[in-house]
DSSP file (Angstrom, degrees, kcal/mol; ACC not computed):
  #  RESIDUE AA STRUCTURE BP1 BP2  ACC     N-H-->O    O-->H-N    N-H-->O    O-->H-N    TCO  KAPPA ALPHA  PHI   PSI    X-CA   Y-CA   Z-CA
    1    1 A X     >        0   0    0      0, 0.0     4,-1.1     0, 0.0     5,-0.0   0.000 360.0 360.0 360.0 -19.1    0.0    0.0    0.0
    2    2 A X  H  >  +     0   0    0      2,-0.2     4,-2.3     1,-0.2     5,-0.2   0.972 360.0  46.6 -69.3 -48.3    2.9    2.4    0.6
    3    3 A X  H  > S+     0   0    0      1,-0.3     4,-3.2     2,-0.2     5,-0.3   0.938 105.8  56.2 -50.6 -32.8    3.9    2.1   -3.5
    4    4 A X  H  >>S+     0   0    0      1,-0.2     5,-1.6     2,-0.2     4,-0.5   0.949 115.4  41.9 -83.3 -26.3    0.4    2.6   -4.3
    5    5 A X  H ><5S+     0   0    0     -4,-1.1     3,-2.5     1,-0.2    -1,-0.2   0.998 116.6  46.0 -63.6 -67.0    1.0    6.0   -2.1
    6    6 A X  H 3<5S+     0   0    0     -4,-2.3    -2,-0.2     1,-0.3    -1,-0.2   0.609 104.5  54.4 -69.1  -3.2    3.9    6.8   -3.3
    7    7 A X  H 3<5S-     0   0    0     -4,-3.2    -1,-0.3    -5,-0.2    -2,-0.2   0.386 111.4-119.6 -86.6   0.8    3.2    6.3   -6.7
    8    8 A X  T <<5 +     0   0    0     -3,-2.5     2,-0.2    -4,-0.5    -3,-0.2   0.987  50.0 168.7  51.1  58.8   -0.1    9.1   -6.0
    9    9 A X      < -     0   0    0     -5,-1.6    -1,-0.2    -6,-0.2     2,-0.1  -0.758  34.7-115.4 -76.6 146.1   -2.7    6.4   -7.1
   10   10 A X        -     0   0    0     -2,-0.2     4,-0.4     1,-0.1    -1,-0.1  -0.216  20.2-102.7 -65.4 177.6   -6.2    7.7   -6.2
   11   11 A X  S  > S+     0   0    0      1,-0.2     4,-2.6     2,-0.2    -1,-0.1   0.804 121.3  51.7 -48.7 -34.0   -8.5    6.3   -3.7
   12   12 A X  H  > S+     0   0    0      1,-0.2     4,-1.0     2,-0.2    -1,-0.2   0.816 105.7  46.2 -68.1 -39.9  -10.3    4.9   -6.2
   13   13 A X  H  > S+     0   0    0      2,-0.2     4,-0.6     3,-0.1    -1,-0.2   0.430 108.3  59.5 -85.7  -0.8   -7.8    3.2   -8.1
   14   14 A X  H >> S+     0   0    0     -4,-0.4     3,-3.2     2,-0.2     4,-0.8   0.942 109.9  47.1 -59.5 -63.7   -6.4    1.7   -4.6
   15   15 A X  H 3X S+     0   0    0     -4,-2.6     4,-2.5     1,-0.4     3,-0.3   0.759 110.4  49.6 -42.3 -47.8  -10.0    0.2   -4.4
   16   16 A X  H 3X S+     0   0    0     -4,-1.0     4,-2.8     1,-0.2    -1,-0.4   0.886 119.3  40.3 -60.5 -35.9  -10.0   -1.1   -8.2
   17   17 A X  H <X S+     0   0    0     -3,-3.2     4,-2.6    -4,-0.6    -1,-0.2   0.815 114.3  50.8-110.1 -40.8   -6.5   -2.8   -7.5
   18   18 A X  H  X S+     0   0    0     -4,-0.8     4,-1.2    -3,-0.3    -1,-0.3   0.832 120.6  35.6 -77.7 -56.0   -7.4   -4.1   -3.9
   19   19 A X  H >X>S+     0   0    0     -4,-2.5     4,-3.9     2,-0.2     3,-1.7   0.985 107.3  64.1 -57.0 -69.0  -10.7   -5.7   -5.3
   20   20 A X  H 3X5S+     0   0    0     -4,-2.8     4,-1.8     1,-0.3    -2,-0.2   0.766 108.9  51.0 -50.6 -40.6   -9.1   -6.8   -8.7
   21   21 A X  H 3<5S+     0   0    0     -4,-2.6    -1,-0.3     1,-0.2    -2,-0.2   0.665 104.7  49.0-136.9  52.6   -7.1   -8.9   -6.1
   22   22 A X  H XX5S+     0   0    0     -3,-1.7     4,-1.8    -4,-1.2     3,-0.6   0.751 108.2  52.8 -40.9 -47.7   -9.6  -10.5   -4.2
   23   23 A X  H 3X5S+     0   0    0     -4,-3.9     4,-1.5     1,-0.2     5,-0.2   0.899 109.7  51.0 -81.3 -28.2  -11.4  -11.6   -7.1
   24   24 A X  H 3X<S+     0   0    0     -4,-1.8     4,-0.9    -5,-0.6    -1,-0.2   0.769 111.2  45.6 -84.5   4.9   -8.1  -13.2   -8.3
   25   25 A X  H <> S+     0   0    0     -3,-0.6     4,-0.9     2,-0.2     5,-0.2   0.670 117.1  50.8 -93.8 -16.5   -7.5  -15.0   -5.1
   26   26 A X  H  X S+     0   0    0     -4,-1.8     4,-0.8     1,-0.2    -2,-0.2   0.870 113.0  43.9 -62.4 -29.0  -11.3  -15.9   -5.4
   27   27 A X  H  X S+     0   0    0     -4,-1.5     4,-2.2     2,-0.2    -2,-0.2   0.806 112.6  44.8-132.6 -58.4  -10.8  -17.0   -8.5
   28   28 A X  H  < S+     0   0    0     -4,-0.9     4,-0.3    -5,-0.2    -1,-0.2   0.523 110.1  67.3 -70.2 -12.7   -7.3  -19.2   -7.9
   29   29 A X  H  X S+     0   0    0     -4,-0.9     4,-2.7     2,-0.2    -2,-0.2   0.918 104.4  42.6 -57.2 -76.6   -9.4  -20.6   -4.5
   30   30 A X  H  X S+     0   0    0     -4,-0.8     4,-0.8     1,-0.2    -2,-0.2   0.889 111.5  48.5 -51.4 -54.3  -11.6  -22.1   -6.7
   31   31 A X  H  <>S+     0   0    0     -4,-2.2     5,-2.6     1,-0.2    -1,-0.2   0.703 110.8  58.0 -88.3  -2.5   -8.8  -23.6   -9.5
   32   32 A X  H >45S+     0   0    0     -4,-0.3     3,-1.6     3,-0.2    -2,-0.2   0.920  96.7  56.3 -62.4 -43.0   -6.7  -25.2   -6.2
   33   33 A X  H 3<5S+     0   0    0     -4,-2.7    -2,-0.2     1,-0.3    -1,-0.1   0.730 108.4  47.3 -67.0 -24.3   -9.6  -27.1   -5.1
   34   34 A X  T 3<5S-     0   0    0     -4,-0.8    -1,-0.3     2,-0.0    -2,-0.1  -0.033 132.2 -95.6 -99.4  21.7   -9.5  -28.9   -9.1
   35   35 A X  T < 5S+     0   0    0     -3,-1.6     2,-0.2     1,-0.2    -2,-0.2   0.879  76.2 149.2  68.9  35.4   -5.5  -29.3   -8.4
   36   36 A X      < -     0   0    0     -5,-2.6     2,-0.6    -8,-0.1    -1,-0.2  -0.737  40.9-135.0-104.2 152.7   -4.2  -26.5   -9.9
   37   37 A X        +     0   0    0     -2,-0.2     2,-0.3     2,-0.0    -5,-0.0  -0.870  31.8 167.7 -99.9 140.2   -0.8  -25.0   -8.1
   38   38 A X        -     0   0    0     -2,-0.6     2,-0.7   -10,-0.1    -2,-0.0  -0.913  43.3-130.1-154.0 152.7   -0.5  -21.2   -7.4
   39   39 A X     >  -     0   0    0     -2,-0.3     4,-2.2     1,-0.2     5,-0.1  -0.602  21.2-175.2 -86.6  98.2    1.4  -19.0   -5.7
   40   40 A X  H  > S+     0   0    0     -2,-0.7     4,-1.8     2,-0.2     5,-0.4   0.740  87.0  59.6 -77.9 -10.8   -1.3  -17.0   -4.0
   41   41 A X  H >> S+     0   0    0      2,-0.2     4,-1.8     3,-0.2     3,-0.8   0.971 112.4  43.3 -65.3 -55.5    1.6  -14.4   -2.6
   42   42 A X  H 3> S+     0   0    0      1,-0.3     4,-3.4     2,-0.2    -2,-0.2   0.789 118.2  44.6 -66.0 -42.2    2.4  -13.9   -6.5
   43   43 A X  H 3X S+     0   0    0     -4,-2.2     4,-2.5     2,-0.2    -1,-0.3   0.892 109.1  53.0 -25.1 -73.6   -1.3  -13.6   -7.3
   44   44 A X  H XX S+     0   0    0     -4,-1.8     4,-2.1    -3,-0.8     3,-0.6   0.921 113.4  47.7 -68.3 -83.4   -2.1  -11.4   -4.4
   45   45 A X  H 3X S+     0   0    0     -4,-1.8     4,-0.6    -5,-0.4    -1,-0.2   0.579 106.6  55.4   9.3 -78.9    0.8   -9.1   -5.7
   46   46 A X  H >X S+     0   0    0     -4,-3.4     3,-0.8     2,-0.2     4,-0.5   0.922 110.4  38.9 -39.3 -63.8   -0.1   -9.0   -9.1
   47   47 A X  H XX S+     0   0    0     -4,-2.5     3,-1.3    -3,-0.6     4,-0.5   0.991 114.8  58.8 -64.0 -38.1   -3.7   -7.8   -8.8
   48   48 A X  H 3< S+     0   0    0     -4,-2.1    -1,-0.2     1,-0.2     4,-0.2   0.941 125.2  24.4 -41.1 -33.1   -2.3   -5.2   -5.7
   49   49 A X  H << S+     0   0    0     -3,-0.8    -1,-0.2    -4,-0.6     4,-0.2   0.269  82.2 105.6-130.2  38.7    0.0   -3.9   -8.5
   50   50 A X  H << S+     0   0    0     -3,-1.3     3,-0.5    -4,-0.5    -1,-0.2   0.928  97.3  34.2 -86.5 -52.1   -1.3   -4.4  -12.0
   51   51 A X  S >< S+     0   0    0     -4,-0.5     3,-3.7    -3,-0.2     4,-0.3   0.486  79.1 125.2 -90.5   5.6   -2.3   -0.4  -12.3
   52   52 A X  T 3  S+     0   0    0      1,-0.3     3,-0.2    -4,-0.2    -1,-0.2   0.535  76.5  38.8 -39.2 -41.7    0.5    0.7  -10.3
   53   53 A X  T 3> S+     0   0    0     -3,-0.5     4,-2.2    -4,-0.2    -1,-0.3   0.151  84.8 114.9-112.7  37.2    1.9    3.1  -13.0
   54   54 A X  H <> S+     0   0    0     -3,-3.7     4,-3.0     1,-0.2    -2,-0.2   0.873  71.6  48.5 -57.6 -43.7   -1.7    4.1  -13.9
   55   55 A X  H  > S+     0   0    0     -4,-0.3     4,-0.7    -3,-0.2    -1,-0.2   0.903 110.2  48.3 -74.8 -36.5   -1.4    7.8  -12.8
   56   56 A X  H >> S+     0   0    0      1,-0.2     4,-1.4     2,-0.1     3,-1.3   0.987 114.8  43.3 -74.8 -33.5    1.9    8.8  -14.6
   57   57 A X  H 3X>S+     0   0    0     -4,-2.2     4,-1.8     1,-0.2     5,-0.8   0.976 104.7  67.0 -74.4 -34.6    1.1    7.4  -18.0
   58   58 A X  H 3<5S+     0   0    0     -4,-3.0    -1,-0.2    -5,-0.3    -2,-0.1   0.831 104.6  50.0 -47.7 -19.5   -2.9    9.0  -17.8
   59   59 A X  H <<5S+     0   0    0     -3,-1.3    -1,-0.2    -4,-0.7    -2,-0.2   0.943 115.7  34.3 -83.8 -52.7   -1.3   12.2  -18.0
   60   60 A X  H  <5S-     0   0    0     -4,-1.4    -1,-0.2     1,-0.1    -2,-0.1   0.797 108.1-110.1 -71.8  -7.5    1.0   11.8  -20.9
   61   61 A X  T  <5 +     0   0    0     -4,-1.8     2,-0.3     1,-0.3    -1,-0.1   0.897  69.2 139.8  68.8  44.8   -1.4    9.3  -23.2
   62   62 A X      < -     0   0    0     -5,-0.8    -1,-0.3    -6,-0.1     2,-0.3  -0.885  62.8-100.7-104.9 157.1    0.9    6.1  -22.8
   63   63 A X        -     0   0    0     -2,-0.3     2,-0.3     1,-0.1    -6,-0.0  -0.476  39.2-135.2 -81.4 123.7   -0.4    2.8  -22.3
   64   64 A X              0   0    0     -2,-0.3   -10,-0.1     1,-0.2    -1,-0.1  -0.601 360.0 360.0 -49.3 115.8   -0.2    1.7  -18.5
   65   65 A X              0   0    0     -2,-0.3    -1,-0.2   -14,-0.0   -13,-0.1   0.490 360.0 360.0 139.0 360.0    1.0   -1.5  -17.7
């Protein structure tokens, strides 16, 4: 949560990122239980930081990501 500070994400886009991963640990919950392996730390991670450089590129009109 500190990057997502120091990187001046809004509130809003903590929330998207924060949600985005819940639903992929919901969602990796679900493909353990059929015997799939995953790293829920790396998971977790991911969705936390998948928009992470969202705010510098909206200004300039580069692709995010």
């Amino acid at each position: 949560m500190l990057l997502m500070k120091e990187m001046g994400l809004e509130e809003n886009m903590k929330k998207h990122s924060i949600l985005v991963a819940k639903m992929a640990e919901a969602l990796a919950r679900e493909l353990i239980k059929s015997g799939e392996r995953i790293d829920m730390n790396l998971l977790r991670a991911s969705g936390l930081l998948h928009d992470i450089d969202k705010k510098l590129t909206l200004n300039d009109g580069k692709n995010h990501g």
